[in-house]
mmCIF file of the N, C-alpha and C atoms, coordinates in Angstrom:
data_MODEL
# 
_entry.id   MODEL 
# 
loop_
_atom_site.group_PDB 
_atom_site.id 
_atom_site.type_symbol 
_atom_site.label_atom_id 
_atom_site.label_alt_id 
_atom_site.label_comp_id 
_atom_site.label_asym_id 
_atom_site.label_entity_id 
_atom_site.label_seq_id 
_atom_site.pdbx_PDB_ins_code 
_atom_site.Cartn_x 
_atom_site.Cartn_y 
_atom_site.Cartn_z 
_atom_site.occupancy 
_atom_site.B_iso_or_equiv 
_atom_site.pdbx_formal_charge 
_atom_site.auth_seq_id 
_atom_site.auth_comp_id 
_atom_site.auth_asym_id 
_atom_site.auth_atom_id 
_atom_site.pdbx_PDB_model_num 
ATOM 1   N N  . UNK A 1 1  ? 0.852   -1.178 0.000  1.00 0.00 ? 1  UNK A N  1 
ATOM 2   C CA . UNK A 1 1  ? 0.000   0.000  0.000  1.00 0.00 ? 1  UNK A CA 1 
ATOM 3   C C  . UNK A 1 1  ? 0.894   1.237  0.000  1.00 0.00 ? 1  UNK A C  1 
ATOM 4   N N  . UNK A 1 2  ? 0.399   2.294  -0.777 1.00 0.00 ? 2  UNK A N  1 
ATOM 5   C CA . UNK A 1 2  ? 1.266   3.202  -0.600 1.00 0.00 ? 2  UNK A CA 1 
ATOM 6   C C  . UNK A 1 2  ? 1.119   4.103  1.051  1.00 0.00 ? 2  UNK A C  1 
ATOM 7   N N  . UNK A 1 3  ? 2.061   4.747  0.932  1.00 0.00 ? 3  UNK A N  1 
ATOM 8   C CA . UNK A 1 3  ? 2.433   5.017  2.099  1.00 0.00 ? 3  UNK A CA 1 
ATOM 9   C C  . UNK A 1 3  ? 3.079   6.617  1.835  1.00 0.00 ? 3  UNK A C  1 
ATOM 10  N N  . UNK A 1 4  ? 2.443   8.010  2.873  1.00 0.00 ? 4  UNK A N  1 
ATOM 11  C CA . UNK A 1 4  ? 2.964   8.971  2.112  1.00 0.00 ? 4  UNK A CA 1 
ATOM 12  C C  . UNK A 1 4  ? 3.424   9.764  4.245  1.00 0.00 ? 4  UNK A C  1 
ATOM 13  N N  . UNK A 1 5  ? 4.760   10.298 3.655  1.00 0.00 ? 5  UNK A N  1 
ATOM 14  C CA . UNK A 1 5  ? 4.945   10.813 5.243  1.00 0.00 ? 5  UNK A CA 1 
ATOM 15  C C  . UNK A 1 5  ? 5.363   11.993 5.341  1.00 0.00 ? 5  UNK A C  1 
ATOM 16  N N  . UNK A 1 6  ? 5.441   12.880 5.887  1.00 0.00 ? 6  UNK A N  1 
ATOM 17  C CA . UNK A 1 6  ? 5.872   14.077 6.420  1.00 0.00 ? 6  UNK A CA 1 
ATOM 18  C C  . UNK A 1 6  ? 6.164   14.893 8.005  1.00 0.00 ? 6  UNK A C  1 
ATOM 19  N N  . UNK A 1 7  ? 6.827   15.649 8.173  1.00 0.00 ? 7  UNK A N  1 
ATOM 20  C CA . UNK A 1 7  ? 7.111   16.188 9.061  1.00 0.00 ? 7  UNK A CA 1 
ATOM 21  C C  . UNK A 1 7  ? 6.879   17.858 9.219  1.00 0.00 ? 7  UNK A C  1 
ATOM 22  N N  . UNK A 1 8  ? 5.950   18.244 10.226 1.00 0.00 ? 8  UNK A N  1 
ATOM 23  C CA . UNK A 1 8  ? 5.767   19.956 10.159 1.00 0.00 ? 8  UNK A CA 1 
ATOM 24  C C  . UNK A 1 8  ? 5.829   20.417 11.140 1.00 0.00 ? 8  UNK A C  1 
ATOM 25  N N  . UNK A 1 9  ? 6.014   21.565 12.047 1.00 0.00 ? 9  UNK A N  1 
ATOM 26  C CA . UNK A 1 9  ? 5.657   22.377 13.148 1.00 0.00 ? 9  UNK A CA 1 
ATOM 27  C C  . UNK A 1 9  ? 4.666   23.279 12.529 1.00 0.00 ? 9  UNK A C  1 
ATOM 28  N N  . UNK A 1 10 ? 3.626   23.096 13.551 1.00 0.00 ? 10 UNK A N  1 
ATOM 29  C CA . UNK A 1 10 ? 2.215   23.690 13.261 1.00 0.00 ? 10 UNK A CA 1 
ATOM 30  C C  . UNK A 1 10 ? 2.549   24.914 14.611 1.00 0.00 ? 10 UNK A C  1 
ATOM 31  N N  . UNK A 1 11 ? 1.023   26.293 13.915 1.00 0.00 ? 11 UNK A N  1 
ATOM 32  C CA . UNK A 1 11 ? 1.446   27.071 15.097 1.00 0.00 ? 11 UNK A CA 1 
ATOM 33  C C  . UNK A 1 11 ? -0.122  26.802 15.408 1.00 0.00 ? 11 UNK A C  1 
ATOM 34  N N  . UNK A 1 12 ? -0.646  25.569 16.041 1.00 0.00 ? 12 UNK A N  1 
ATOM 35  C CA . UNK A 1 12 ? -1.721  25.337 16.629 1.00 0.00 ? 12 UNK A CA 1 
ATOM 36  C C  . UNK A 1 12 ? -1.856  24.825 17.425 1.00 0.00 ? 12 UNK A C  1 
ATOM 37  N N  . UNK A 1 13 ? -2.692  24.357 18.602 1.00 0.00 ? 13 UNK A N  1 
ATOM 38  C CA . UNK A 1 13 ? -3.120  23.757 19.637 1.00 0.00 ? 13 UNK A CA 1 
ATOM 39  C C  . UNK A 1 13 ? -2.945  22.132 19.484 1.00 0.00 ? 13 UNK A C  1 
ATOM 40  N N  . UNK A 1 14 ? -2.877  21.736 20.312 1.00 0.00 ? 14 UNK A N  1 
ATOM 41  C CA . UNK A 1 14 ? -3.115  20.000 19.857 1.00 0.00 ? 14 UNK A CA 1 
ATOM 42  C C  . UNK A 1 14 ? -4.725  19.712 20.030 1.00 0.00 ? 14 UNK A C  1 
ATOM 43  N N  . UNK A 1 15 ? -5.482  20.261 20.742 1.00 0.00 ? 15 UNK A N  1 
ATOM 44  C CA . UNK A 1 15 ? -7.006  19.863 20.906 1.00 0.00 ? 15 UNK A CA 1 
ATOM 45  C C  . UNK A 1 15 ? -7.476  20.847 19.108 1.00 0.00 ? 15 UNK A C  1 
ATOM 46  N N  . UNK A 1 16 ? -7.160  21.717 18.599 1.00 0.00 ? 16 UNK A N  1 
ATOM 47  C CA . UNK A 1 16 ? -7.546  22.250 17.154 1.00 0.00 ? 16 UNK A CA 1 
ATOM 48  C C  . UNK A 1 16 ? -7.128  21.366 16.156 1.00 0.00 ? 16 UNK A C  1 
ATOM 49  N N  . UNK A 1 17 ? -5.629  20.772 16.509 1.00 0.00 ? 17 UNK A N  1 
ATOM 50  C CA . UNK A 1 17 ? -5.075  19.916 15.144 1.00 0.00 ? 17 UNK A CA 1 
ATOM 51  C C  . UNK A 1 17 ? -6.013  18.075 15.296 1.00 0.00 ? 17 UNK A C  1 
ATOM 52  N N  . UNK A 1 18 ? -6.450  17.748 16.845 1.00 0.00 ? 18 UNK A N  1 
ATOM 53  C CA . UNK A 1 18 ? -7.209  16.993 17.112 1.00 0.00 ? 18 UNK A CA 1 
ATOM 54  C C  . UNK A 1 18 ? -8.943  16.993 16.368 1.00 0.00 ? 18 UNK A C  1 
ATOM 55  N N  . UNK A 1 19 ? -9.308  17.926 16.614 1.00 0.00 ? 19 UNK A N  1 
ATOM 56  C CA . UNK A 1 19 ? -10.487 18.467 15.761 1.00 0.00 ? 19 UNK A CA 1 
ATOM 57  C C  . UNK A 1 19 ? -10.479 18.398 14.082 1.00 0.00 ? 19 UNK A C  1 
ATOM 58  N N  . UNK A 1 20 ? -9.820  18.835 13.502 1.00 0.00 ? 20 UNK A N  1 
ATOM 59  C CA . UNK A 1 20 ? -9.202  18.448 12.489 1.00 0.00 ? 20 UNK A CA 1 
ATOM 60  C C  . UNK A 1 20 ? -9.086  17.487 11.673 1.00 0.00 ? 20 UNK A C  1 
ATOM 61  N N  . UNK A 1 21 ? -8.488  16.241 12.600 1.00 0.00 ? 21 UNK A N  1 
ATOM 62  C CA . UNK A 1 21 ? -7.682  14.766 12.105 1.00 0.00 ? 21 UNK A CA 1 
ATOM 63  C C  . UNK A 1 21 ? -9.089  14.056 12.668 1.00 0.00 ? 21 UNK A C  1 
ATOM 64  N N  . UNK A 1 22 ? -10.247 14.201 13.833 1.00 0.00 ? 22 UNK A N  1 
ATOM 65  C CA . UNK A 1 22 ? -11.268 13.649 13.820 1.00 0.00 ? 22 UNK A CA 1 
ATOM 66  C C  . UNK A 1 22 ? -12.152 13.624 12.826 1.00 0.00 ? 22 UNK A C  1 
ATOM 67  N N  . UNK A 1 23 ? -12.138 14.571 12.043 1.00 0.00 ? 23 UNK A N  1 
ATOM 68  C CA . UNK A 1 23 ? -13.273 15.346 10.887 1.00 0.00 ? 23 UNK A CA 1 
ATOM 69  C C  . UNK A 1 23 ? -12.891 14.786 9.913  1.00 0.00 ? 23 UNK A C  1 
ATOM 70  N N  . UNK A 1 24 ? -13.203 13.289 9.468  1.00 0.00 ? 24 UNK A N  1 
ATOM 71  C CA . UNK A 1 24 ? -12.739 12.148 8.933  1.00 0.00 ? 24 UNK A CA 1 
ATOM 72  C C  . UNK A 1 24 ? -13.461 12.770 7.838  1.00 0.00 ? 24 UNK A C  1 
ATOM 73  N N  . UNK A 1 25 ? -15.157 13.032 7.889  1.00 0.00 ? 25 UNK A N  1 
ATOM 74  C CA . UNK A 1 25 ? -15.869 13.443 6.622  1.00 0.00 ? 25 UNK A CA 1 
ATOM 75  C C  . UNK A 1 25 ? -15.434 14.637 5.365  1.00 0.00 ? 25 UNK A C  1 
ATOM 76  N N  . UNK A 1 26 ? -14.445 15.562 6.061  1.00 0.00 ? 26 UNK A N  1 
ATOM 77  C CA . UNK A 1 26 ? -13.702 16.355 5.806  1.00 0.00 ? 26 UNK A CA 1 
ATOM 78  C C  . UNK A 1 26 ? -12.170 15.857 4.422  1.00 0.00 ? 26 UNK A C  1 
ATOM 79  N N  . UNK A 1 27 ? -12.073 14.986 5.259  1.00 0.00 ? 27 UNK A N  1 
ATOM 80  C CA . UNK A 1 27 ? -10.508 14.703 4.554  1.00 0.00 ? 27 UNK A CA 1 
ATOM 81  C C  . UNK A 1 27 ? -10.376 14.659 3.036  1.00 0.00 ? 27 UNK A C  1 
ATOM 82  N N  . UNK A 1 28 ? -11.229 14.675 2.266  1.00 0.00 ? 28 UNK A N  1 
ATOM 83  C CA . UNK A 1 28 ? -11.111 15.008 0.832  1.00 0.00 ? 28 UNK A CA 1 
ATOM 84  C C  . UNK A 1 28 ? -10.733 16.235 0.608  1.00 0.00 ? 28 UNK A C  1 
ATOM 85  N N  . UNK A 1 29 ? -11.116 17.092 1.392  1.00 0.00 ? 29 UNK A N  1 
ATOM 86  C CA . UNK A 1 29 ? -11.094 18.422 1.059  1.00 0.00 ? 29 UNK A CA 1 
ATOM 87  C C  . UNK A 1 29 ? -9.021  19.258 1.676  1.00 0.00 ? 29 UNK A C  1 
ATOM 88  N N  . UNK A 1 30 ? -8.749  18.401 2.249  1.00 0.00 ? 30 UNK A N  1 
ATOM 89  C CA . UNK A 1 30 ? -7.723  18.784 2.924  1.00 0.00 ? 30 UNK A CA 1 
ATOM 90  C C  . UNK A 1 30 ? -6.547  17.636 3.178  1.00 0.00 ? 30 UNK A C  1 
ATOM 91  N N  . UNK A 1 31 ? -6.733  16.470 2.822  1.00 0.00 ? 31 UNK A N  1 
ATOM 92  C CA . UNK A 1 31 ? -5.767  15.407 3.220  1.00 0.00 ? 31 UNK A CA 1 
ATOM 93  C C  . UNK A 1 31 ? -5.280  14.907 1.642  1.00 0.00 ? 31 UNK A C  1 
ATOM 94  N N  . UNK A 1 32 ? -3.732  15.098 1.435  1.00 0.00 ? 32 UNK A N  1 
ATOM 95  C CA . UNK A 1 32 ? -2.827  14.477 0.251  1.00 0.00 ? 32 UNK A CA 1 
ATOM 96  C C  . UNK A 1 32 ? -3.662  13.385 -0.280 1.00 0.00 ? 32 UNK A C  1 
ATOM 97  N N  . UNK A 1 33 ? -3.855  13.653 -1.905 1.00 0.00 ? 33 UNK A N  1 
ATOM 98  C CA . UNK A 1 33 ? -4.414  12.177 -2.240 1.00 0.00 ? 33 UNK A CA 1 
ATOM 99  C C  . UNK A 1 33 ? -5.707  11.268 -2.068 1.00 0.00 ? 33 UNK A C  1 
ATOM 100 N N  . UNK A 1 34 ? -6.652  12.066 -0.864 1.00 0.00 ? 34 UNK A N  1 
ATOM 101 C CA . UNK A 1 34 ? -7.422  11.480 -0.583 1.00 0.00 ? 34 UNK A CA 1 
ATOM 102 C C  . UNK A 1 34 ? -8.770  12.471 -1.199 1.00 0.00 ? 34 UNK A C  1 
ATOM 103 N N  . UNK A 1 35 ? -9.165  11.442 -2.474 1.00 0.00 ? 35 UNK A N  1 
ATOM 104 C CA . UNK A 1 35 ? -10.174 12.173 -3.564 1.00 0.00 ? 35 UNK A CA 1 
ATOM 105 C C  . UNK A 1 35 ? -11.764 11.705 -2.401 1.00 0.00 ? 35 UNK A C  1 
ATOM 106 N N  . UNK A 1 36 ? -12.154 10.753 -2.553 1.00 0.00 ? 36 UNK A N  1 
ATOM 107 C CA . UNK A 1 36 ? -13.476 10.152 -2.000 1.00 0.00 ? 36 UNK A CA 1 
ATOM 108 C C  . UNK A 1 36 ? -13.007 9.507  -0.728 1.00 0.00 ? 36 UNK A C  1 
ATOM 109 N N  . UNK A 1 37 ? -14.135 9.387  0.030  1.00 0.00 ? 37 UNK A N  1 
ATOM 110 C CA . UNK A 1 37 ? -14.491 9.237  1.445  1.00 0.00 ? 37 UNK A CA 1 
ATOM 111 C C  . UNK A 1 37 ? -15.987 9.208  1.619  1.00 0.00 ? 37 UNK A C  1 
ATOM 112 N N  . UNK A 1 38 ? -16.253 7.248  1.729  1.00 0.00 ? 38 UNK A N  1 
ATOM 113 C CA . UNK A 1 38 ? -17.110 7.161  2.001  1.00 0.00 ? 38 UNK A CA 1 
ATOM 114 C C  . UNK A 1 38 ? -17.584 6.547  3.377  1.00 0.00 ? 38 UNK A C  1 
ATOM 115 N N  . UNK A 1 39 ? -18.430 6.946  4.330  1.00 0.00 ? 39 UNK A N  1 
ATOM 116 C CA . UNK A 1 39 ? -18.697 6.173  5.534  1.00 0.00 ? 39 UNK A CA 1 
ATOM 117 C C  . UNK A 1 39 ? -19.396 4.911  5.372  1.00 0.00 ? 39 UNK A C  1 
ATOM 118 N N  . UNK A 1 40 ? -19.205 3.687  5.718  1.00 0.00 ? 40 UNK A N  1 
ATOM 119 C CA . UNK A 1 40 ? -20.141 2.689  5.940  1.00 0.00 ? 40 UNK A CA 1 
ATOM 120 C C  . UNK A 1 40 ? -20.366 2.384  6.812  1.00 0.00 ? 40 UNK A C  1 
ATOM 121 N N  . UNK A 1 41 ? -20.045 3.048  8.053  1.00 0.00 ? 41 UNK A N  1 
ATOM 122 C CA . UNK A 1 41 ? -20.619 2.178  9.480  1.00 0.00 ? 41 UNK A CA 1 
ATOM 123 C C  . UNK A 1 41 ? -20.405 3.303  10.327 1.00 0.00 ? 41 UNK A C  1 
ATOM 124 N N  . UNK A 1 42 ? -21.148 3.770  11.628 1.00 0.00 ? 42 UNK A N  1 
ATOM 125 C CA . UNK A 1 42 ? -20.497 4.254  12.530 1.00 0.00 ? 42 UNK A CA 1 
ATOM 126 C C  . UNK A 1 42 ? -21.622 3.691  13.815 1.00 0.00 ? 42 UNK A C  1 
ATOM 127 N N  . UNK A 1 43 ? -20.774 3.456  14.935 1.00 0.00 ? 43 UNK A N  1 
ATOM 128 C CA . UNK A 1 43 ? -20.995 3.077  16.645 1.00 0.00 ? 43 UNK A CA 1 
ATOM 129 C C  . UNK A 1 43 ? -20.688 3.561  17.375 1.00 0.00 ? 43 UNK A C  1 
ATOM 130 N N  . UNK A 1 44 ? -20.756 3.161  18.594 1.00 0.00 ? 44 UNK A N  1 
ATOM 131 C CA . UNK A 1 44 ? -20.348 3.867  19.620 1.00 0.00 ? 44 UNK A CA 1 
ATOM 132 C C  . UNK A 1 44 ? -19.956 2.412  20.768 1.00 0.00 ? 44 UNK A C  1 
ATOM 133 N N  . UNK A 1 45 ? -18.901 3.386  21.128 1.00 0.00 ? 45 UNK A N  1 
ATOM 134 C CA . UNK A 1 45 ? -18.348 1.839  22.279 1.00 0.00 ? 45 UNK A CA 1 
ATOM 135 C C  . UNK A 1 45 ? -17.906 2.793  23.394 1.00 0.00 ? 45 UNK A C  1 
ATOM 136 N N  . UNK A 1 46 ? -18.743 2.861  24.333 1.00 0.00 ? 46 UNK A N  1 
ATOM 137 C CA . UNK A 1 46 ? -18.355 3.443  25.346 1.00 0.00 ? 46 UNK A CA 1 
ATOM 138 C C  . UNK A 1 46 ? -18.546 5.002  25.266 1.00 0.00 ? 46 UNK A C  1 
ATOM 139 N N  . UNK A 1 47 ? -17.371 6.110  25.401 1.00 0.00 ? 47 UNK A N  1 
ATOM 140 C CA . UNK A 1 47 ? -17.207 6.985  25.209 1.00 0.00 ? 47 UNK A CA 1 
ATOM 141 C C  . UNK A 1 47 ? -16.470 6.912  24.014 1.00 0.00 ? 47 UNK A C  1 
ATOM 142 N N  . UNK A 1 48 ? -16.017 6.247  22.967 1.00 0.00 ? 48 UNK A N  1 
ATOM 143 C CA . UNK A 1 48 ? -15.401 6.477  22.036 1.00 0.00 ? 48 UNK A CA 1 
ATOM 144 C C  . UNK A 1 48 ? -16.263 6.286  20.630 1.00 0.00 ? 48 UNK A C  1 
ATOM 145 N N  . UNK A 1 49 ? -16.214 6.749  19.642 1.00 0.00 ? 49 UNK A N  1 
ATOM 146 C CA . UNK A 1 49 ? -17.110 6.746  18.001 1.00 0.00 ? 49 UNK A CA 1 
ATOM 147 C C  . UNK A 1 49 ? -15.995 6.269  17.345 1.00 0.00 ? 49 UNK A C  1 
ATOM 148 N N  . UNK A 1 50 ? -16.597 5.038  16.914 1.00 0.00 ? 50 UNK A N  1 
ATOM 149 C CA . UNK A 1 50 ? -16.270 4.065  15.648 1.00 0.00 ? 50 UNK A CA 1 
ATOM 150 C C  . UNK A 1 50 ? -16.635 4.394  14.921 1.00 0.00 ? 50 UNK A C  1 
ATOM 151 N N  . UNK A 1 51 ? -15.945 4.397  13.755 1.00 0.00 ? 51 UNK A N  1 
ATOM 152 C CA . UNK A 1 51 ? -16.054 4.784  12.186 1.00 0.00 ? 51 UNK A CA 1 
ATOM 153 C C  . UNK A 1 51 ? -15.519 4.132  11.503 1.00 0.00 ? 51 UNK A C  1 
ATOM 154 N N  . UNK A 1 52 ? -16.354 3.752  10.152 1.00 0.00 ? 52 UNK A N  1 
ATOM 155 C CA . UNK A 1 52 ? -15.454 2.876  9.157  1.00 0.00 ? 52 UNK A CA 1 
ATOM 156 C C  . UNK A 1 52 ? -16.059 3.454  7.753  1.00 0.00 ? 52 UNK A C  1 
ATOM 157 N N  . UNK A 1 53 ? -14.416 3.719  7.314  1.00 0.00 ? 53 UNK A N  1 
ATOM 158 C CA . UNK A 1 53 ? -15.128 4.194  5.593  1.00 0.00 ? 53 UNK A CA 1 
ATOM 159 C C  . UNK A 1 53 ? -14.046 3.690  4.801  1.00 0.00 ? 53 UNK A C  1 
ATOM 160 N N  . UNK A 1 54 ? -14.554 4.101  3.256  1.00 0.00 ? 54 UNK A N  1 
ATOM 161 C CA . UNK A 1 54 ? -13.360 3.723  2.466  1.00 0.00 ? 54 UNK A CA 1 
ATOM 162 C C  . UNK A 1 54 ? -13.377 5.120  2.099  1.00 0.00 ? 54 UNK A C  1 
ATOM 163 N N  . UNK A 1 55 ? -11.525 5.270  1.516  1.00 0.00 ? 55 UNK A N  1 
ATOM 164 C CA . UNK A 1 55 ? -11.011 6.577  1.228  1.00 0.00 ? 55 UNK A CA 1 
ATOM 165 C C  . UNK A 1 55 ? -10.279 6.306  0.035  1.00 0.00 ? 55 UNK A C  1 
ATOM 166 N N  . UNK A 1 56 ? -10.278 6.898  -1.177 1.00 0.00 ? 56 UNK A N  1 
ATOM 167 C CA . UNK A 1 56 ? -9.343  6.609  -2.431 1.00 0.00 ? 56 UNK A CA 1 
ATOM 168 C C  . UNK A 1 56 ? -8.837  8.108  -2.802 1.00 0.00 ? 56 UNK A C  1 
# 
């Protein structure tokens, strides 16, 4: 699988860059490479939200 990496200093918060990298529905619009993003599932386990999509 490809595999893409980088390294940055951001001048942001970690709870803003957290907000961000959660906003999975988002990531077409802002994440390298990633054209479509589709959800097929989401739960809940506890306090935490499961999500499952495909991304191309």
């Amino acid at each position: 699988m490809p595999e893409f990496r980088t390294t940055r200093r951001l001048a942001h918060s970690a709870e803003a860059m957290f907000d961000l990298v959660a906003d999975v529905e988002r990531y077409p619009e802002f994440v390298p490479f990633c054209e479509v993003l589709q959800v097929r599932g989401r739960r809940s386990e506890g306090e935490l939200e499961v999500l499952v999509a495909d991304m191309t």
